[in-house]
C-alpha positions in Angstrom: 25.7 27.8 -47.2 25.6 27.0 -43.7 26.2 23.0 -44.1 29.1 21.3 -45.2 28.1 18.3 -47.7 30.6 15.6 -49.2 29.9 12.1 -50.3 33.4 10.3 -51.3 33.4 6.9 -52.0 37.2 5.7 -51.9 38.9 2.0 -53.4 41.6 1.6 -51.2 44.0 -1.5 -52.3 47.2 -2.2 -50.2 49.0 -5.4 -49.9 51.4 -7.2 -47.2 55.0 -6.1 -47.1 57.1 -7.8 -49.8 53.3 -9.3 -50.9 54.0 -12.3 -48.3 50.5 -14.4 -47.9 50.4 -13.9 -44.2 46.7 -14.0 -44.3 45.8 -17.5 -45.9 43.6 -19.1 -43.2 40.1 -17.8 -44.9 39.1 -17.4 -41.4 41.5 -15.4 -40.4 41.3 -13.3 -43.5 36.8 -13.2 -43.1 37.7 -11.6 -39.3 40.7 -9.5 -40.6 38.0 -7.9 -43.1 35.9 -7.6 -40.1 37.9 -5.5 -37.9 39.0 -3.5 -40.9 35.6 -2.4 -41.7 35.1 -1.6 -37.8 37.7 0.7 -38.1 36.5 2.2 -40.9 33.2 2.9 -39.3 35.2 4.2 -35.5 36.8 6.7 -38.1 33.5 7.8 -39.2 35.0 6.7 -42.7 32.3 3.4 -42.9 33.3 0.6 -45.3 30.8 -0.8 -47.9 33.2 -3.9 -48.7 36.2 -5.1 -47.4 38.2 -7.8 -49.0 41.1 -9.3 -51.0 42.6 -12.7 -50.4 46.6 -13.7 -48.5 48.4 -11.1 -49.8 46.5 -7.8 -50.1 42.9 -6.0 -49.6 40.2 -4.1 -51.2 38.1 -1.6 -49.3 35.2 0.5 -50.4 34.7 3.6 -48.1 33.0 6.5 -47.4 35.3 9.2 -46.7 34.3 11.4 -43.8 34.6 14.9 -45.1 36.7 15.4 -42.0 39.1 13.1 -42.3 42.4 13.2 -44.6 42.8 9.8 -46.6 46.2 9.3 -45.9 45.4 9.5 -42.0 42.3 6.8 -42.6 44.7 4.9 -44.2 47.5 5.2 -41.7 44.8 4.1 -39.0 43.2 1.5 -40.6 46.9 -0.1 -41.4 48.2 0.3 -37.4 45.1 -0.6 -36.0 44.4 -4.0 -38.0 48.4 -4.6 -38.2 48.6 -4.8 -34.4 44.7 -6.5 -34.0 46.6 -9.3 -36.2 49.8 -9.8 -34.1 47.5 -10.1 -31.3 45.0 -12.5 -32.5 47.5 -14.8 -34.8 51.0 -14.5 -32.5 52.3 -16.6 -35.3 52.0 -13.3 -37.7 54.7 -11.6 -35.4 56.1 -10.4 -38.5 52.8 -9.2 -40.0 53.3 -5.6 -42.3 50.8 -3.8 -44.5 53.3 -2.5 -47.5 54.0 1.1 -46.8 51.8 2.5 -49.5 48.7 2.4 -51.1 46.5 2.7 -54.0 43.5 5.1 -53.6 41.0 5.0 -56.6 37.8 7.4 -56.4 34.6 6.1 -57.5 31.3 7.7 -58.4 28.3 6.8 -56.8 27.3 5.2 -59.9 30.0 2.6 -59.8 29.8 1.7 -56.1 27.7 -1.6 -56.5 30.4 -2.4 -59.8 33.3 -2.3 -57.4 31.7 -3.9 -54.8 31.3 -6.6 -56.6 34.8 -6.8 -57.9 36.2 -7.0 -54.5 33.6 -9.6 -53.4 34.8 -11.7 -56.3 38.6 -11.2 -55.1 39.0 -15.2 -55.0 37.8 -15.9 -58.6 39.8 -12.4 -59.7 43.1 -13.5 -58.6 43.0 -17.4 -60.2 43.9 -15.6 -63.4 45.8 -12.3 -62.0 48.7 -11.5 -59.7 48.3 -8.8 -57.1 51.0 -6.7 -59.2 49.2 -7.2 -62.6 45.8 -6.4 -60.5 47.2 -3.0 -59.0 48.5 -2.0 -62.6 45.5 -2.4 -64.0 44.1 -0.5 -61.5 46.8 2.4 -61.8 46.6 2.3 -66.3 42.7 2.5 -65.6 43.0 5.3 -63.0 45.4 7.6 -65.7 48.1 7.2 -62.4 51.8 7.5 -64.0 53.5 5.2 -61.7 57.6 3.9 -61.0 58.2 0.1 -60.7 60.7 0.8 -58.6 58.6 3.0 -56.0 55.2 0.7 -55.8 56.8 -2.4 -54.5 58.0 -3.1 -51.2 
């Protein structure tokens, strides 16, 4: 077979260092999603969603069959971290935690999770970040150490 076919649709969920709400100005958090999903798209990797609320964020991606997921991640994390010192100097301190939760989805389910991130406000009136990500994690089968996810 001559051509090379992949379709990989990705939830990626990472928070702020320490879960810290750097990001609580809704517009700042509405262009934050922005430039995320442009980088998504410059790593051939294009978003279908990104969102969250102050203290983390959902994205929905298409994997490019040439890319690694750790190395999306990595770029999508220094790119937007340093867009955000630049564009809010009062986020000097701005982090992305250092890791990351990565949840594959079938095509099937890609309008269902894009409409859980969309809903990100209303989801976290009754839901911590933590609680959200375990969730995640017990529905994924992921074994998991509290004292590794956090930081």
């Amino acid at each position: 077979m001559p051509q090379s076919l992949s379709q990989n649709y990705v939830h990626l969920v990472f928070s702020t260092k320490d879960r810290k709400s750097f990001l609580q100005d809704t517009e700042l958090q509405k262009r934050v999603h922005a430039y995320v999903a442009g980088t998504c798209k410059n790593l051939d990797s294009p978003a279908i969603i990104v969102g969250g609320i102050a203290d983390h964020v959902h994205i929905l991606l298409q994997l490019a069959r040439t890319k690694a997921l750790s190395d999306v991640v990595r770029d999508i994390k220094r790119e937007s971290t340093k867009w955000i010192r630049e564009e809010a100097p009062r986020l000097s301190e701005f982090h992305w935690q250092s890791g990351y939760g990565a949840f594959s989805v079938s095509h099937s389910l890609v309008d269902t999770v894009a409409h859980y991130i969309r809903n990100q406000a209303e989801h976290h009136q009754k839901m911590s970040f933590q609680d959200e990500f375990r969730k995640l994690l017990k529905k994924s089968g992921l074994q998991w150490d509290e004292r590794y996810v956090w930081d």
